[in-house]
C-alpha positions as CSV (number, residue, x, y, z in Angstrom):
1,X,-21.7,21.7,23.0
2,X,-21.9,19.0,25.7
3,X,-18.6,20.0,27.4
4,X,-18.5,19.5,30.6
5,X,-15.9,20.5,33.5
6,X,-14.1,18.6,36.0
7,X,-11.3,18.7,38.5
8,X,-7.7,17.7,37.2
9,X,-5.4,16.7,40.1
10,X,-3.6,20.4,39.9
11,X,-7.5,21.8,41.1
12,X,-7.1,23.7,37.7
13,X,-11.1,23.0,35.9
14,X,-10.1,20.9,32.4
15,X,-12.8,19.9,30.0
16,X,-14.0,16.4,29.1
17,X,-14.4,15.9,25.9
18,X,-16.5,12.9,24.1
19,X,-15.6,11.9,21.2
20,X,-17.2,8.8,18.5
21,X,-15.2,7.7,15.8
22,X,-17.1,5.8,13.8
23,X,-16.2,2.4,11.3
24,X,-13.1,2.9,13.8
25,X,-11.6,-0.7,12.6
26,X,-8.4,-0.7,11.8
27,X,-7.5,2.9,13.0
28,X,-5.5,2.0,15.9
29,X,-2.6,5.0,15.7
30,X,-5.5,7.5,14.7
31,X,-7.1,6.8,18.4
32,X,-3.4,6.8,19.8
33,X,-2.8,10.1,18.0
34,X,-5.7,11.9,19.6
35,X,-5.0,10.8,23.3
36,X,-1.6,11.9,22.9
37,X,-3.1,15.5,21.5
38,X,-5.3,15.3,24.6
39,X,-2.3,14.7,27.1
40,X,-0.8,18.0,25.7
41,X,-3.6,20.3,25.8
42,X,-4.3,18.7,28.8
43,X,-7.9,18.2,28.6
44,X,-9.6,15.2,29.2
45,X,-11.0,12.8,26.3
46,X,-13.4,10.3,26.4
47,X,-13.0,8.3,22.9
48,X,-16.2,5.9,22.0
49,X,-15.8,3.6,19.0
50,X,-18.1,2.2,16.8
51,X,-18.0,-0.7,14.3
52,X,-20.7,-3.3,12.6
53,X,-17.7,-6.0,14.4
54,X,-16.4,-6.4,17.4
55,X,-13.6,-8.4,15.4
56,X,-12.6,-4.8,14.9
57,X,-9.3,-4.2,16.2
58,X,-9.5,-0.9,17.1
59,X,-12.8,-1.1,19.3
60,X,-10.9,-3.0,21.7
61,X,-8.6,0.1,22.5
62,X,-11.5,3.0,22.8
63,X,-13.0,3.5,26.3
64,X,-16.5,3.3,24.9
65,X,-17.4,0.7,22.1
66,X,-20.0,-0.2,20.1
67,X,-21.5,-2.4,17.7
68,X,-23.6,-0.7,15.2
69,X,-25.7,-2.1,12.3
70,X,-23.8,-1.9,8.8
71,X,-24.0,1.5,7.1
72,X,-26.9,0.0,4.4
73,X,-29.4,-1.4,7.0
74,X,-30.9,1.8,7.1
75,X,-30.7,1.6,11.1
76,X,-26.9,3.0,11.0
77,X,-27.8,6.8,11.4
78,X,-30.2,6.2,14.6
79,X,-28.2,3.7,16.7
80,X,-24.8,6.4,16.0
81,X,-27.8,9.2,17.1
82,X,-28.8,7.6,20.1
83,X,-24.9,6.9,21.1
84,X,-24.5,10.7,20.6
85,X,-27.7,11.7,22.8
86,X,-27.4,9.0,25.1
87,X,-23.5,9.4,25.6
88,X,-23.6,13.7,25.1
89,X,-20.5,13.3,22.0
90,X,-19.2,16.0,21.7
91,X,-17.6,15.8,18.1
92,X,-18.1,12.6,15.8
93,X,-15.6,11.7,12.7
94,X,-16.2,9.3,10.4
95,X,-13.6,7.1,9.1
96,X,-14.8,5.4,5.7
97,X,-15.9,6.3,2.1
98,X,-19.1,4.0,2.3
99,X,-20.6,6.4,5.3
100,X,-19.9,9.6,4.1
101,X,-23.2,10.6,2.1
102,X,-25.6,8.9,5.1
103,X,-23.9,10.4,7.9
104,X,-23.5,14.4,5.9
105,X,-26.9,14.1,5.2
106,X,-27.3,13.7,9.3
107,X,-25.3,16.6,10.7
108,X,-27.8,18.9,11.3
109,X,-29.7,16.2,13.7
110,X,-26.3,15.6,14.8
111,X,-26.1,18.9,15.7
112,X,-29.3,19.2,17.3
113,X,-28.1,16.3,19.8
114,X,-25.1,19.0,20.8
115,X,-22.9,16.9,18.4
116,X,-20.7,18.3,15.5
117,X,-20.2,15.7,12.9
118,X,-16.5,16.4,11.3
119,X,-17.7,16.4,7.7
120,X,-17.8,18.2,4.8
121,X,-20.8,19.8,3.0
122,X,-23.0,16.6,1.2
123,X,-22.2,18.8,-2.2
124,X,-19.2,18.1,-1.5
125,X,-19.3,14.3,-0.9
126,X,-21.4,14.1,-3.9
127,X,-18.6,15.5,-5.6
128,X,-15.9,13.4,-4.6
129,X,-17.7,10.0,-4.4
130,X,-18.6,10.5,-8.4
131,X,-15.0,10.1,-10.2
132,X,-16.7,12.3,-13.0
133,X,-18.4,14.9,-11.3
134,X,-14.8,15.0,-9.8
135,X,-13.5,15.2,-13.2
136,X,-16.0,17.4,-14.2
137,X,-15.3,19.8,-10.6
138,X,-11.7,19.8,-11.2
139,X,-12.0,20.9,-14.8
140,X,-13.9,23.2,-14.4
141,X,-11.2,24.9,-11.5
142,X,-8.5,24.5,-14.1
143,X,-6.9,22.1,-11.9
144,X,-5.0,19.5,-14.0
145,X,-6.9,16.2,-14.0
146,X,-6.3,12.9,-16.3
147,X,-9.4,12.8,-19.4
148,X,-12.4,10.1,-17.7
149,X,-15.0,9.1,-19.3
150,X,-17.7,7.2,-18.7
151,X,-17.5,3.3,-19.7
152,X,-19.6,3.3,-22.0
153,X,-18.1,6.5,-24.0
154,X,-14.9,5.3,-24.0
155,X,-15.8,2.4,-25.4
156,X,-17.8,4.5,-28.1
157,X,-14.4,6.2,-28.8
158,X,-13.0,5.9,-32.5
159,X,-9.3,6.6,-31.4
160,X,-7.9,4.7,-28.2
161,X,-4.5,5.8,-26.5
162,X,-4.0,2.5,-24.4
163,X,-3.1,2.1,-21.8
164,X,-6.4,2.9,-19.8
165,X,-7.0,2.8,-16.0
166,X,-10.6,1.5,-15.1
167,X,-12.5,2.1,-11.8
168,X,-15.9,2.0,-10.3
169,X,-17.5,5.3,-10.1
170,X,-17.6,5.1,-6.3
171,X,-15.1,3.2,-5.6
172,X,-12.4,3.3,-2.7
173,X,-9.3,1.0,-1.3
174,X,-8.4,0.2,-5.1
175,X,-10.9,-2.7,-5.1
176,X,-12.2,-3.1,-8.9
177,X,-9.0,-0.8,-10.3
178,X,-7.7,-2.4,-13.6
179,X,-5.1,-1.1,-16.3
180,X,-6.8,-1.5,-19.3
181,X,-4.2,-2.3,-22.2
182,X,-7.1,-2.9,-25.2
183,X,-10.1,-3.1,-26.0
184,X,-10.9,-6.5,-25.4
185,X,-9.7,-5.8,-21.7
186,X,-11.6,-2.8,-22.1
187,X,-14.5,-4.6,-22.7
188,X,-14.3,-7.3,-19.9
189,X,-12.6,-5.2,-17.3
190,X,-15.9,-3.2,-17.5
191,X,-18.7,-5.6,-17.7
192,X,-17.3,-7.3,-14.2
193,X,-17.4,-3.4,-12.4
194,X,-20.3,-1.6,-10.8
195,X,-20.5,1.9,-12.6
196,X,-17.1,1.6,-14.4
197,X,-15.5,4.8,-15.2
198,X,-12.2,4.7,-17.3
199,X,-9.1,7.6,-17.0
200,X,-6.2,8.3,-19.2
201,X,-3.5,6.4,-17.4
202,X,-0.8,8.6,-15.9
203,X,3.1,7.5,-15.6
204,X,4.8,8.7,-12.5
205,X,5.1,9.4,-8.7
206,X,1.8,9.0,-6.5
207,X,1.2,11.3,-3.9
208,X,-1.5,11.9,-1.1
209,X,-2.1,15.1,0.2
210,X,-3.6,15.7,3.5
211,X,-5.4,19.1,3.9
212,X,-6.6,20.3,6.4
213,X,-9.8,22.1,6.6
214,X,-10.7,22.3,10.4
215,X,-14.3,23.3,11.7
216,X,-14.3,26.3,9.0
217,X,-13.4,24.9,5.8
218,X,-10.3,27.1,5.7
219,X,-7.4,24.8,4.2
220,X,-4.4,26.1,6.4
221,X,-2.3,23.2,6.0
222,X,-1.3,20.8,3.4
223,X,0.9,17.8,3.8
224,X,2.6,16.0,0.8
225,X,3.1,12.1,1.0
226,X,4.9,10.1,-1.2
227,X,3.3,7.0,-1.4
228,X,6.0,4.2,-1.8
229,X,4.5,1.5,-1.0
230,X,0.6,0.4,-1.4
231,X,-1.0,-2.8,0.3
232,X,-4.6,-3.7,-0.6
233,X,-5.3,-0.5,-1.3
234,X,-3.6,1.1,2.0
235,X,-0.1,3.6,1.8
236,X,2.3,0.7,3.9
237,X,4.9,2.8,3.4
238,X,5.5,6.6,2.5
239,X,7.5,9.6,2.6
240,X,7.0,13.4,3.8
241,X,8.0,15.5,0.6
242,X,7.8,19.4,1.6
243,X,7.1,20.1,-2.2
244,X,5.5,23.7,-2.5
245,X,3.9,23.3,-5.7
246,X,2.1,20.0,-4.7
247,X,0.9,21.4,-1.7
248,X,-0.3,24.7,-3.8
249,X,-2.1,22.5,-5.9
250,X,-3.9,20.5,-2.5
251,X,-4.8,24.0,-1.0
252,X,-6.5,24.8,-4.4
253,X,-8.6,21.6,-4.7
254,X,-10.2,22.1,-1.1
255,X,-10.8,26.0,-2.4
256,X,-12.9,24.8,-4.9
257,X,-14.9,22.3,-2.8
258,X,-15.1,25.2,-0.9
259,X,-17.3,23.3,1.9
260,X,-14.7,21.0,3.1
261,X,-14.7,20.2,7.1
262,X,-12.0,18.2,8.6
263,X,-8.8,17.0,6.6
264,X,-9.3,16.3,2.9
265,X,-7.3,14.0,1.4
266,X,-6.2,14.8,-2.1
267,X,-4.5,12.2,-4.4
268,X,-2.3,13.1,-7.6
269,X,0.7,12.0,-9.7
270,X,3.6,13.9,-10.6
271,X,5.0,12.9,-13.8
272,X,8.5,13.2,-14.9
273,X,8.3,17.1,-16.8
274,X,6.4,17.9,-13.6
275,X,2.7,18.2,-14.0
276,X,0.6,17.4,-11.3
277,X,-2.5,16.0,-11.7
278,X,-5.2,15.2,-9.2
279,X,-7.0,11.8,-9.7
280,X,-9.1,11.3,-6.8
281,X,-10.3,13.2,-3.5
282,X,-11.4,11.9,-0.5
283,X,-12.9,13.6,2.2
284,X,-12.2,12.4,5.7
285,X,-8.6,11.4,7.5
286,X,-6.3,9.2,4.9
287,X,-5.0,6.0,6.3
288,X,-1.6,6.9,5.7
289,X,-2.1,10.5,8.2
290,X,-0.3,9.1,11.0
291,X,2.2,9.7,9.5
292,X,1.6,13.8,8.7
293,X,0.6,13.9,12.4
294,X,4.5,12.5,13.3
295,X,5.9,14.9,11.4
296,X,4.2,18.2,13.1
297,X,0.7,18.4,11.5
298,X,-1.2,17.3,14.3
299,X,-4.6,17.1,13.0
300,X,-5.9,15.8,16.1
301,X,-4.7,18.4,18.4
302,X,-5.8,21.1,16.0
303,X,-9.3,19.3,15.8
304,X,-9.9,19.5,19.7
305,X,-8.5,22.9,19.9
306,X,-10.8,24.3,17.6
307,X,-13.4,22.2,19.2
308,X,-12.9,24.1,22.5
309,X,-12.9,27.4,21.2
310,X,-9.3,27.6,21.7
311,X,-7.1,30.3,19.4
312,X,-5.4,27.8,16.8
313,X,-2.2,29.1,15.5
314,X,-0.8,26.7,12.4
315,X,2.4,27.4,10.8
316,X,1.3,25.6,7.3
317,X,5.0,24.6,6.5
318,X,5.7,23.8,10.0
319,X,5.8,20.2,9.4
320,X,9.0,18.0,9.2
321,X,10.6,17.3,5.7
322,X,11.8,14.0,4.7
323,X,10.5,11.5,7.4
324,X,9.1,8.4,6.4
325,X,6.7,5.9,7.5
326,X,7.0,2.2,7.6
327,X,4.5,-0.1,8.5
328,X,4.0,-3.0,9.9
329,X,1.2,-5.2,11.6
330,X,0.3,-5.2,15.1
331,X,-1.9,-7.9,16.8
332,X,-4.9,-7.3,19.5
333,X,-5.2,-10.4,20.9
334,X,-8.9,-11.7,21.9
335,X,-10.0,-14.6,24.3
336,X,-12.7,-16.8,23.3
337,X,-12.3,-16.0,19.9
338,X,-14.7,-18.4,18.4
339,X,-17.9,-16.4,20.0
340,X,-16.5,-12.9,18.7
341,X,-18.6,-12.8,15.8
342,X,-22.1,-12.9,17.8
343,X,-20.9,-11.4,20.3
344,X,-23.2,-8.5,21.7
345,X,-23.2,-5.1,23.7
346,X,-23.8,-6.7,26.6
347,X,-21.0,-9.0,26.3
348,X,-18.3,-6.6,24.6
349,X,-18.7,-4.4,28.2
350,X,-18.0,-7.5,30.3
351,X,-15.4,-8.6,28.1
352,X,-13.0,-5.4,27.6
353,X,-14.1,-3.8,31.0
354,X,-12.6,-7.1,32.2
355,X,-9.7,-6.0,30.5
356,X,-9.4,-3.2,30.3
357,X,-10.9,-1.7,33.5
358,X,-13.0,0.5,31.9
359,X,-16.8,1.2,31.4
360,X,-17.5,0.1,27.0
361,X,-21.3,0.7,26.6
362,X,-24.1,-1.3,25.9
């Protein structure tokens, strides 16, 4: 680890810890949810942000940013690598689907540079990238899950039970989801999506569930959202449902991953004679897990805890019941807008340091 100490006001030695979220964009209350955790264990924390924009909103609010090259150019891995030995990170979480499998595939140079990368297992990215290998994962557990094929087999099927739901393979956000009502639709929905897969379609309350899995993999805490409300492809609004069967169900899906690092977030419908069935996992925090972290599971403080060797003690049902989250948007506002998009390094530190008062990288 890169900790380092340093002198609080008190005299009492607190450690700084630096930490890189990465395709930070839009995760304003995620970076406001871990300074707060830092103000109560009273440590210091240094958050760097990186992003392939500076039209990012939350890279303005970080007291290091960066701009990156996008996760395909194949230079994405070495300029977040020579942040993390240049800056001595301390822990780095990614944010996205897209960056997963590059940056699990990294952790062990990472980890060389004194840096844990929160992140499960690549197995275990594999897994939940690949709707079918999920399928095939969760079937396998027992763990009810709707019937997906690929496109191509379902369309080879002799007996159709319409409606369908149609996805990419890798998908994420809900971009390329279709309900799929016959085969004509069946047809076209699939010829316009990359890797279609198609699912029994399932009538009934959506939920997300965000476990958490920590440095160790050890699920101790499972949180049950309600998703009321969905906004291109984001929860906008949601409710805290303390329902123990759901969250049984969430602690058995990261048990089978069994490498999961970080918080998992599990998605499922309940229908209305109870079942629940999982239809898609994603490893890495949820958009909507502000709103666990209001009501009590506070990921981030457990995160920095473990990170400092510090005894964690998580009551798993500890978490408020019956609080809800509504959303709404929130400007940053930017001066001389209209260069943002070239904008460099160089100018991003005079700009926000400007600002902001603080030091932002090159």
């Amino acid at each position: 680890m890169a900790l380092t100490a340093k002198s609080s006001r008190s005299g009492r030695r607190t450690k700084t810890v630096r930490l890189l979220l990465t395709c930070v964009g839009r995760r304003v209350e995620l970076v406001r949810a871990f300074r707060r955790a830092a103000e109560k264990l009273r440590i210091e924390l240094e958050i760097h942000g990186a992003d392939s924009s500076c039209l990012s909103p939350a890279i303005h609010l970080v007291d290091r940013a960066y701009v990156v090259p996008p996760i395909a150019s194949g230079k994405y891995i070495d300029a977040l690598a020579e942040i993390v030995r240049r800056k001595r990170i301390d822990l780095l979480i990614p944010l996205i689907d897209s960056e997963l499998p590059t940056i699990a595939g990294a952790r062990d140079l990472f980890a060389d540079l004194g840096c844990i990368a929160l992140i499960s297992s690549p197995g275990v990215i594999q897994i939940c990238r690949d709707k079918l290998a999920t399928f095939d994962a969760l079937r396998q557990a027992a763990i009810d899950t709707p019937d997906t094929w690929s496109w191509e087999d379902a369309l080879r099927r002799r007996r159709h039970r319409f409606p369908y739901y149609l996805k990419p393979r890798a998908g994420s956000a809900a971009i390329g989801n279709y309900v799929v009502r016959n085969v004509d639709q069946l047809r076209v929905f699939g010829s316009v999506v990359k890797e279609p897969i198609v699912q029994e379609f399932v009538e009934g309350s959506e939920y997300t569930l965000d476990v958490y899995t920590g440095l160790d993999g050890r699920p101790r805490c499972v949180v049950p959202r309600k998703r009321l409300e969905v906004r291109t492809g984001e929860v906008s609004k949601a409710l805290i449902v303390k329902d123990r069967a759901i969250m049984t169900v969430g602690r058995r899906v990261a048990e089978t991953l069994g490498e999961c690092r970080g918080v998992v977030t599990v998605q499922c419908i309940v229908t209305s004679d109870r079942r629940i069935r999982v239809i898609e996992i994603n490893p890495r925090f949820g958009g909507g897990a502000p709103l666990s972290i209001h009501a009590g599971a506070d990921f981030p403080k457990w995160v920095l805890q473990e990170l400092l060797g510090r005894r964690l003690r998580i009551n798993p049902t500890g978490f408020r019941d019956d609080v809800a989250m509504l959303r709404y948007d929130e400007s940053v506002f930017l001066p001389g807008a209209s260069k943002e998009l070239q904008i460099t390094n160089d100018q991003l530190q005079n700009r926000l340091g400007k600002r902001n008062s603080k030091k932002v990288c090159k």
